[in-house]
C-alpha positions as semicolon CSV with decimal commas, in nm:
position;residue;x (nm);y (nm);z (nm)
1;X;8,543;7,589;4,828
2;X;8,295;7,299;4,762
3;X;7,985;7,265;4,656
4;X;7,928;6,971;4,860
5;X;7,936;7,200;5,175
6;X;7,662;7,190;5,358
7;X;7,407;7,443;5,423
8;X;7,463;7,402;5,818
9;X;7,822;7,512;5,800
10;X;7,795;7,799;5,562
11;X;7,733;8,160;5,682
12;X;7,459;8,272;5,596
13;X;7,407;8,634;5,487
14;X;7,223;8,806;5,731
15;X;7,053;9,125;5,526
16;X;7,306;9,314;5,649
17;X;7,570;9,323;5,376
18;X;7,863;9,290;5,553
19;X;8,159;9,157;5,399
20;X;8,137;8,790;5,346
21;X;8,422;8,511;5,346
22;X;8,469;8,238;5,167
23;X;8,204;7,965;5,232
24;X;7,951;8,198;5,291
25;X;7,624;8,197;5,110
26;X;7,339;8,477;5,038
27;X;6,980;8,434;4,834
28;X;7,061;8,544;4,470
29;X;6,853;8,829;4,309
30;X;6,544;8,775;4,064
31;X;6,710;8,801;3,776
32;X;6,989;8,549;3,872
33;X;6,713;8,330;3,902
34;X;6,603;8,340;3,612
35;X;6,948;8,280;3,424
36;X;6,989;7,950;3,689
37;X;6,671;7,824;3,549
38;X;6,796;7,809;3,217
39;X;7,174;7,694;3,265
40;X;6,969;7,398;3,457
41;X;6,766;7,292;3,230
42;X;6,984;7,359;2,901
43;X;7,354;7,285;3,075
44;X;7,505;7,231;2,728
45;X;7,416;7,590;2,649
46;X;7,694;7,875;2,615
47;X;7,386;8,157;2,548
48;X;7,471;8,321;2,863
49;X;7,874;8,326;2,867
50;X;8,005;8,711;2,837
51;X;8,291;8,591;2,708
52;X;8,590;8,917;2,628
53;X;8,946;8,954;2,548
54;X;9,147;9,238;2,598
55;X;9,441;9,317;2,349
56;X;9,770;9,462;2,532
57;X;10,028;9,626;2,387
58;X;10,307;9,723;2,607
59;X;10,509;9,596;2,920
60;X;10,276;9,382;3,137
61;X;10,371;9,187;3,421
62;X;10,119;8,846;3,409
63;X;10,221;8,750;3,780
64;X;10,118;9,151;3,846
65;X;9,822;9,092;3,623
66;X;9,732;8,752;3,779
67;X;9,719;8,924;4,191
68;X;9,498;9,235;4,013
69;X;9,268;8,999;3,835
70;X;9,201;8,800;4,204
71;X;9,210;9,154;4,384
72;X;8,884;9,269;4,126
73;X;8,740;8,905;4,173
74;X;8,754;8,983;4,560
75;X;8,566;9,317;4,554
76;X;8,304;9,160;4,380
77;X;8,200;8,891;4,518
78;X;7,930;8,823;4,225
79;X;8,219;8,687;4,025
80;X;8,307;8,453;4,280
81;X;8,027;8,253;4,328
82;X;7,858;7,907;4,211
83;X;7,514;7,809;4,301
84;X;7,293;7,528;4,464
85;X;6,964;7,457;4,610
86;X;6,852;7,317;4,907
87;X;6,479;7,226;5,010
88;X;6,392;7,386;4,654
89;X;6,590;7,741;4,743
90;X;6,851;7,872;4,522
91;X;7,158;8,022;4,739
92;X;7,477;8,177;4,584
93;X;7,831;7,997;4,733
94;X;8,096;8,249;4,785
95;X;8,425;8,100;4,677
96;X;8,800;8,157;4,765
97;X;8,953;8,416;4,452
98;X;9,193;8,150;4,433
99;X;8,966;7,920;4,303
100;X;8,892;8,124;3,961
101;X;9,097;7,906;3,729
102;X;9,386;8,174;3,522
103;X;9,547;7,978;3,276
104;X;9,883;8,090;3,103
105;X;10,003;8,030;2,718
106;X;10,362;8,121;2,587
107;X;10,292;8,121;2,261
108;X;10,614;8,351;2,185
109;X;10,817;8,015;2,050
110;X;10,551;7,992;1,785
111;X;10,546;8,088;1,409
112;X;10,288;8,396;1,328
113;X;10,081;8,223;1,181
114;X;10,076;7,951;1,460
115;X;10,013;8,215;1,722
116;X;9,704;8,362;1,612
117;X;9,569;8,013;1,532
118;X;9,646;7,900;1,871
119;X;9,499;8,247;1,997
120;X;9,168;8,186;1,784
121;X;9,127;7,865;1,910
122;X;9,205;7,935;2,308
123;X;8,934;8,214;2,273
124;X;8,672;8,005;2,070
125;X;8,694;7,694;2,290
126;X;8,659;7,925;2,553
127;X;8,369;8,146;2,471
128;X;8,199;7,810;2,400
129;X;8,225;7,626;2,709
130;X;7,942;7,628;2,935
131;X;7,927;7,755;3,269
132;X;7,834;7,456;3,558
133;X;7,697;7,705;3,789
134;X;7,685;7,418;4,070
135;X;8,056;7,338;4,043
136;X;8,270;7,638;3,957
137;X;8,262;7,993;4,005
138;X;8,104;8,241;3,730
139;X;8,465;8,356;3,586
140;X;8,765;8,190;3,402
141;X;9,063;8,331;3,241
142;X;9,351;8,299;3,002
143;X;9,632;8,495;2,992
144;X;9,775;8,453;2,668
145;X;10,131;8,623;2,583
146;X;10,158;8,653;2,215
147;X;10,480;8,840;2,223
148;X;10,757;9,089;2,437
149;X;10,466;9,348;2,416
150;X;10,181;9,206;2,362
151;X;9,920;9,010;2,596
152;X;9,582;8,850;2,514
153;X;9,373;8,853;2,852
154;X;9,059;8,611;2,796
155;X;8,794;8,627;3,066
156;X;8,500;8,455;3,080
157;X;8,184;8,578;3,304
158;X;7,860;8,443;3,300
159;X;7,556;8,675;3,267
160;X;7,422;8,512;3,609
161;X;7,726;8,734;3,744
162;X;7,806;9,036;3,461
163;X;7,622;9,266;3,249
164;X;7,702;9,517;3,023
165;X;7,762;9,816;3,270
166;X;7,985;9,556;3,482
167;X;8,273;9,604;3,223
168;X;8,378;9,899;3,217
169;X;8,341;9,879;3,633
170;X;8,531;9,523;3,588
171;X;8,824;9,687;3,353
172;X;8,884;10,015;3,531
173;X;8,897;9,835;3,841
174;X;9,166;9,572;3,688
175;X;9,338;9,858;3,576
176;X;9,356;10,051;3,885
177;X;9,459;9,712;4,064
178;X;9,729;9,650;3,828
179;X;9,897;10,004;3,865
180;X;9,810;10,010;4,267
181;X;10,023;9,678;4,277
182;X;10,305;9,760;4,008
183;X;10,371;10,107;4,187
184;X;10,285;9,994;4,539
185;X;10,003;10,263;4,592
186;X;9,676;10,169;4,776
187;X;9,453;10,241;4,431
188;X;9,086;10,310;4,502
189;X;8,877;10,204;4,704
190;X;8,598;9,926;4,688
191;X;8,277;10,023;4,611
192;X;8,065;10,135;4,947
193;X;7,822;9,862;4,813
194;X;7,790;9,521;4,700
195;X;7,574;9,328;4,457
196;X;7,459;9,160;4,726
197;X;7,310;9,460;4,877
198;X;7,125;9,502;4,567
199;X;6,944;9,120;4,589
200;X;6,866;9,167;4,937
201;X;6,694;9,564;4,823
202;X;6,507;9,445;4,535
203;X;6,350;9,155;4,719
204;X;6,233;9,363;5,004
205;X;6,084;9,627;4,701
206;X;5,851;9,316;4,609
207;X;5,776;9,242;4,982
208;X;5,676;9,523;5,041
209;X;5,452;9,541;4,713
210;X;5,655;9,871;4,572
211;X;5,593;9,751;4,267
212;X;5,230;9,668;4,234
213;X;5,151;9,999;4,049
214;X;5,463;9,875;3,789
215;X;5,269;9,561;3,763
216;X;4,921;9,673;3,702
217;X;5,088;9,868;3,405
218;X;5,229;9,577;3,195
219;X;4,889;9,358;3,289
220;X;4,751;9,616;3,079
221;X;4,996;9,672;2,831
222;X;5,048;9,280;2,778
223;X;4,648;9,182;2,820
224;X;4,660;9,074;2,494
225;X;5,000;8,913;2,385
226;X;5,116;8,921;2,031
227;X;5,161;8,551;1,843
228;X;5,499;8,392;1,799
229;X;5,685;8,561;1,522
230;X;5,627;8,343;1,150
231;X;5,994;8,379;1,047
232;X;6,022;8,221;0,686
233;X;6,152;7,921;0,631
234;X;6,451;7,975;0,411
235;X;6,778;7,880;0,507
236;X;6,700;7,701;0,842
237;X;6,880;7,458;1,001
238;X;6,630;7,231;1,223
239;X;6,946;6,940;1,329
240;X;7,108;7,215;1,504
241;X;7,031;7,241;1,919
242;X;6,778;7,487;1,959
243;X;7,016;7,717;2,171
244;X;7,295;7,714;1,907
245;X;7,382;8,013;1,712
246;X;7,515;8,238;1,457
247;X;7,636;8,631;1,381
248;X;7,739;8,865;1,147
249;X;7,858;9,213;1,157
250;X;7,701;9,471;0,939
251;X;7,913;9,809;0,857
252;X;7,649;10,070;0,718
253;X;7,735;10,449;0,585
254;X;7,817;10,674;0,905
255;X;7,639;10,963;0,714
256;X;7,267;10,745;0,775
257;X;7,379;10,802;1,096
258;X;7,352;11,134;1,115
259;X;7,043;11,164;0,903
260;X;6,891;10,936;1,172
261;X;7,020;11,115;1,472
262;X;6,897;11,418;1,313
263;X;6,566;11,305;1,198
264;X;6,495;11,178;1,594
265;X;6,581;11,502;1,740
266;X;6,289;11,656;1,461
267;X;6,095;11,415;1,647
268;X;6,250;11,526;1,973
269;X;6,369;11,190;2,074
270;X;6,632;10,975;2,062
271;X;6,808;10,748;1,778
272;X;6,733;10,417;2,003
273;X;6,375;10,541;1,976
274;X;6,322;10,572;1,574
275;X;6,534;10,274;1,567
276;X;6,317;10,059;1,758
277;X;5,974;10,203;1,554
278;X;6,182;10,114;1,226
279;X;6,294;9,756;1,324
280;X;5,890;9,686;1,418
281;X;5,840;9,799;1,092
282;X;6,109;9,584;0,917
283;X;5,961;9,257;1,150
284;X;5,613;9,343;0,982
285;X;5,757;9,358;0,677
286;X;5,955;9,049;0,710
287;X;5,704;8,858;0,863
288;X;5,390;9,005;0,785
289;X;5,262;9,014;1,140
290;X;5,027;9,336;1,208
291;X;5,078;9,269;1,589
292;X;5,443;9,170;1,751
293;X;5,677;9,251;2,018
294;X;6,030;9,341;2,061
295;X;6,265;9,273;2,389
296;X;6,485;9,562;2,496
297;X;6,726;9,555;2,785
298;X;6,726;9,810;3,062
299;X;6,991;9,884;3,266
300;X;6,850;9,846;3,525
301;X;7,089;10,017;3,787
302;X;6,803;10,290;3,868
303;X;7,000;10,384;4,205
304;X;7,377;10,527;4,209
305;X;7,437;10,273;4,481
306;X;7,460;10,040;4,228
307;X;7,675;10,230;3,940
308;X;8,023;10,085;4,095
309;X;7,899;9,729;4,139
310;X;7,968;9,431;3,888
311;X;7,676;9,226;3,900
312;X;7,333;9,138;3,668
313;X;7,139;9,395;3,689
314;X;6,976;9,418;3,306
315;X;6,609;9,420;3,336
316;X;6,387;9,310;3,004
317;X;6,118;9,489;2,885
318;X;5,858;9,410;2,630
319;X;5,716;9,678;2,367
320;X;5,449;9,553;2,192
321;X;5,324;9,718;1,846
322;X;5,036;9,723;1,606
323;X;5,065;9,800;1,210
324;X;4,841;10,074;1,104
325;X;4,911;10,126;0,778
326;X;4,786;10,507;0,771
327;X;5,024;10,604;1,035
328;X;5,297;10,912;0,939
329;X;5,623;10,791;1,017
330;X;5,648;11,085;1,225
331;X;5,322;10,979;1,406
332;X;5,476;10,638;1,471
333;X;5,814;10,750;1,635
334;X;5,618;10,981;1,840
335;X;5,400;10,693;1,994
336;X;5,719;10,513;2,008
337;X;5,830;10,786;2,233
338;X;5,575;10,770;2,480
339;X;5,574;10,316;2,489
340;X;5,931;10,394;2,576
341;X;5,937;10,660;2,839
342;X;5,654;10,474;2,991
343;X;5,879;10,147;3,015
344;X;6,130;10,375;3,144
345;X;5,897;10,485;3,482
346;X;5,809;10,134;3,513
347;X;6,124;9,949;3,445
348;X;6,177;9,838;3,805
349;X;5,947;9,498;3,787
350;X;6,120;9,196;3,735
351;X;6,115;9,053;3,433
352;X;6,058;8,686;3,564
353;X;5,786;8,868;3,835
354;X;5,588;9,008;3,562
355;X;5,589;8,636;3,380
356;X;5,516;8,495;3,671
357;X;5,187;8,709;3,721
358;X;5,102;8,739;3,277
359;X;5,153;8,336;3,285
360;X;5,153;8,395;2,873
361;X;5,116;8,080;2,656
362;X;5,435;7,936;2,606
363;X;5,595;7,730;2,295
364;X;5,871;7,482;2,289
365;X;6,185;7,623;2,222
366;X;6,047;8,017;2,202
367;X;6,078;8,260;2,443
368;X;5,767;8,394;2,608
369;X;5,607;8,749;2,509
370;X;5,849;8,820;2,247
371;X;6,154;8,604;2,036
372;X;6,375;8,921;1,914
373;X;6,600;9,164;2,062
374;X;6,668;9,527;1,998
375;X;6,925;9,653;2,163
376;X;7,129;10,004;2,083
377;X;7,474;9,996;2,347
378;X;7,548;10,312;2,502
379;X;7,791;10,171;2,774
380;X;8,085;10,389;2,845
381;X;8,435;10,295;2,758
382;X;8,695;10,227;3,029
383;X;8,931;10,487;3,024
384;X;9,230;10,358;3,247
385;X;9,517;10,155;3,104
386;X;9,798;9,917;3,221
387;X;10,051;10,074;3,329
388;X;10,263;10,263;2,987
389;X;10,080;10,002;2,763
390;X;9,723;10,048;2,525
391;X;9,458;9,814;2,554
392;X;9,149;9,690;2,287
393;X;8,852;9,534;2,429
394;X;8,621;9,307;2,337
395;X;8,335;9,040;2,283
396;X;8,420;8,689;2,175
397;X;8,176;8,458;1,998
398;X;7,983;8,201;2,177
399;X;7,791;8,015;1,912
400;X;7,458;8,024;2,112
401;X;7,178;8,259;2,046
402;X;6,964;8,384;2,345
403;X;6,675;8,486;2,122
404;X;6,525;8,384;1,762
405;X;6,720;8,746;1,613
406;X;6,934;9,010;1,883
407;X;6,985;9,339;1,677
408;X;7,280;9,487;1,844
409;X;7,376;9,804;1,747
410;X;7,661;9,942;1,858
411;X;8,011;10,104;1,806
412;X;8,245;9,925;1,643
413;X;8,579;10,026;1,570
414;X;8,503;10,411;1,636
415;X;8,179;10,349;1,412
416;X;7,777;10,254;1,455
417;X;7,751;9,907;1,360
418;X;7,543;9,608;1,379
419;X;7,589;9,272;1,567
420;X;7,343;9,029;1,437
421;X;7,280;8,724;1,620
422;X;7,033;8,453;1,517
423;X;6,927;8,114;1,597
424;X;6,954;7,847;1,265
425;X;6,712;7,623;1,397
426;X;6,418;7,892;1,359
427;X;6,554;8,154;1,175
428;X;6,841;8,137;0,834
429;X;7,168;8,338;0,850
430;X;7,022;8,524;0,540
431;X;6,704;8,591;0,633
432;X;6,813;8,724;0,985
433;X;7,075;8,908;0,695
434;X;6,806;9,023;0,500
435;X;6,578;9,163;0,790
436;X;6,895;9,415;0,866
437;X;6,913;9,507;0,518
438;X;6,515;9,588;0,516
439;X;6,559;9,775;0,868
440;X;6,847;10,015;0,732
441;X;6,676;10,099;0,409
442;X;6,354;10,110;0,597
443;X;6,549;10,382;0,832
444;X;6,664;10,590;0,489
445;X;6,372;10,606;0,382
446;X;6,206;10,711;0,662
447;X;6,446;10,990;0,742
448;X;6,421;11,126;0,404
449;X;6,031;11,186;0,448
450;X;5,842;11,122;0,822
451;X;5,561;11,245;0,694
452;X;5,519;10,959;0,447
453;X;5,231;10,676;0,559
454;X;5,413;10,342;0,744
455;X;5,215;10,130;0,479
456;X;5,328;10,322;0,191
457;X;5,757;10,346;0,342
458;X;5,961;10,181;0,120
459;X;6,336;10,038;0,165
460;X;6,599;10,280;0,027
461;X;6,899;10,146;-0,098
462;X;7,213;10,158;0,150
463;X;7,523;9,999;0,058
464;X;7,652;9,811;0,342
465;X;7,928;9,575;0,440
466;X;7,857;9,204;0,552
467;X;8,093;8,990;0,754
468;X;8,030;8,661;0,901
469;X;8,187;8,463;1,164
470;X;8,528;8,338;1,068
471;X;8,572;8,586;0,787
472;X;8,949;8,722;0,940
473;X;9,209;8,996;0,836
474;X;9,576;8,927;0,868
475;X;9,781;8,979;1,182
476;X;9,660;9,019;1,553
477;X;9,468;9,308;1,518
478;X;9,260;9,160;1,198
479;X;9,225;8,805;1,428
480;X;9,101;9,053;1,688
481;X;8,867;9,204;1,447
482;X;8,780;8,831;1,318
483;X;8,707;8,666;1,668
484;X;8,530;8,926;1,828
485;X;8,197;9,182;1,800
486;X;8,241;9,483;1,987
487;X;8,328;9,556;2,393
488;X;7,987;9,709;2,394
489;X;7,817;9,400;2,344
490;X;7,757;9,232;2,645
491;X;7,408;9,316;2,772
């Protein structure tokens, strides 16, 4: 399908859900918005590719693989669409699933070495490329066969169209499909609902001014927004685009782990909870700011309707925090506590609804109420697998940066690690390097003693393991290790 098509000759969704053809057209959901606004105005930008390969080992079929790949595409329609506006509103285009471009590469007749490089570079040009949400749908692929038994699969969403809970939907349901159409069984069914359900829902939420009570919270909560983070100037890199980026991976001892985990259920909380108090702490340290905020994604997918459904769902919340130096450590995870269970019964607004209504002073190339991340992945894994084979997945590189720093943690490899993504232009490699170092001694030390004053914590020494981008191991599964973060990642 078109772009060009006009308006008049589309179908337009009725509110109803029903199932919608190719050609039709329905009004995207807040949050899809939002991501529109940006890929408009900053086209060149690959910030919001989700970007993943998946590592196959064992007998696959890639005309088998190809049908189940279109089959998932056709359930949800989300990863079918493009978008365009007309008379200054945005609609979502369905297309046909044959128009998702799936490339193939042989690379069998190649040396080793050869392979992986041509591997590497299929998935970094890739992950790269920027989405034109007006001309193509939000998902490409590559299927890459690297040898008898082993298969690269390379697909490409954008966020407008996938979040982090959409993968393990996207790769059980690819799985199913593939074994439904090798064995000639009828698989699962689709889900009983659609992310366009969910657009229409949340839209008639705001109508009908459910969320006013949400709002009147963060009015309050944000009355006074914190200043722009002063990152320090070392190691910055103002020629590069503002939306470009970098990332390292950070491996850190498994046993702080469980001194964490263990000193947040003292606290009766959660590890993502003492996490986030310590990385306010490191940012004050780092920047010397006694008043900043920190992102954090939501889910967002606060009815099971939606728990089957590939889509964007993530909602952004803001948690804003003041340094008192007299503070416990204890005292300050407990506080934490409450912020965060508080965001939770409130999560529902909008992110781009509550900007709309805060209207917060905005900087050139900064993002409103808050320029860093913290983000702690508790996605599931998929489970299924193709056919008699194994599969590994996960998140390519894109070399943009949605945010000044994104703390990621996550597991990697069967182990908590870090995925640490900053932008040059505002913040250095190392000092994005060196705020992760401060955080996990920071966390040490504050395990070791919560009743010791904020003002008064100091870092603990923790050994930990740096790699950054390009730094590879040997064979497929170090170029796998090399090209990628982990599946988690994807928010």
């Amino acid at each position: 399908m078109s772009t060009s098509t006009s308006t008049n000759t589309m179908t337009v969704y009725d509110e109803r859900a029903r199932a919608l053809g190719a050609g039709s057209a329905w009004r995207p959901s807040l949050g899809q918005e939002r991501h529109w606004a940006y890929q408009a105005r900053f086209p060149e930008s690959a910030a919001f590719n989700v970007p993943i390969a998946v590592l196959l080992r064992g007998p696959v079929d890639l005309d088998t693989l190809e049908r189940a790949l279109r089959a998932v595409v056709t359930r949800h329609e989300s990863l079918r669409a493009s978008f365009g506006e007309s008379a200054g509103r945005l609609s979502a285009l369905l297309h046909d699933p044959g128009d998702i471009p799936v490339l193939r590469h042989d690379l069998r007749p190649l040396p080793e070495a050869e392979r992986l490089r041509r591997l590497r570079e299929i998935g970094t040009v890739e992950a790269a490329r920027p989405f034109e949400l007006r001309a193509e749908p939000t998902t490409r692929a590559h299927l890459v066969r690297l040898a008898a038994e082993e298969t690269v699969v390379v697909v490409n969403f954008h966020h407008i169209a996938f979040d982090g809970w959409s993968s393990p939907v996207f790769f059980e349901d690819l799985a199913d499909r593939y074994d439904a159409l090798s064995s000639g069984s009828s698989g699962r069914p689709a889900p009983a609902h659609r992310y366009v359900d969910f657009a229409v829902w949340q839209r008639r939420r705001i109508a009908r001014g459910l969320h006013e009570a949400q709002l009147d919270y963060w009015r309050e909560l944000l009355a006074d927004p914190a200043p722009p983070l002063p990152w320090p100037q070392d190691g910055r890199e103002p020629e590069t685009p503002w939306w470009a980026g970098d990332m390292a991976w950070l491996g850190l001892p498994q046993s702080l782990v469980q001194d964490a985990q263990q000193a947040a259920r003292a606290c009766g909380t959660s590890f993502f909870v003492l996490g986030l108090a310590v990385y306010q702490l490191a940012l004050r340290r780092l920047t010397g700011c006694d008043r900043l905020a920190v992102g954090t994604p939501f889910a967002g997918r606060t009815d099971p309707r939606w728990a089957e459904v590939v889509g964007f769902f993530v909602n952004t919340l803001v948690m804003p925090y003041t340094f008192r130096p007299e503070v416990p450590v204890g005292r300050l995870v407990e506080d934490t506590h409450r912020l965060v269970m508080a965001a939770h019964e409130n999560q529902d607004l909008p992110y781009g609804v509550l900007l709309d209504q805060l209207a917060p002073p905005v900087e050139p190339e900064r993002t409103p109420c808050f320029q860093t991340m913290f983000i702690l992945q508790n996605t599931p894994s998929p489970t299924r697998i193709f056919g008699s084979g194994t599969l590994a997945t996960n998140k390519l590189v894109t070399g943009s940066a949605r945010y000044d720093v994104t703390f990621s943690l996550g597991r990697r490899h069967g182990e908590l690690a870090l995925e640490l993504e900053n932008r040059p232009r505002l913040v250095g490699q190392e000092t994005a390097i060196e705020l992760a170092r401060t955080f996990f001694g920071l966390l040490a030390a504050a395990t070791a003693d919560l009743t010791t004053p904020v003002g008064a914590l100091e870092p603990a020494p923790v050994p930990l393991s740096v790699r950054r981008r390009g730094e590879l191991e040997p064979g497929v599964d170090g170029l796998f290790r090399g090209m990628i973060g982990d599946w988690r990642a994807p928010v």
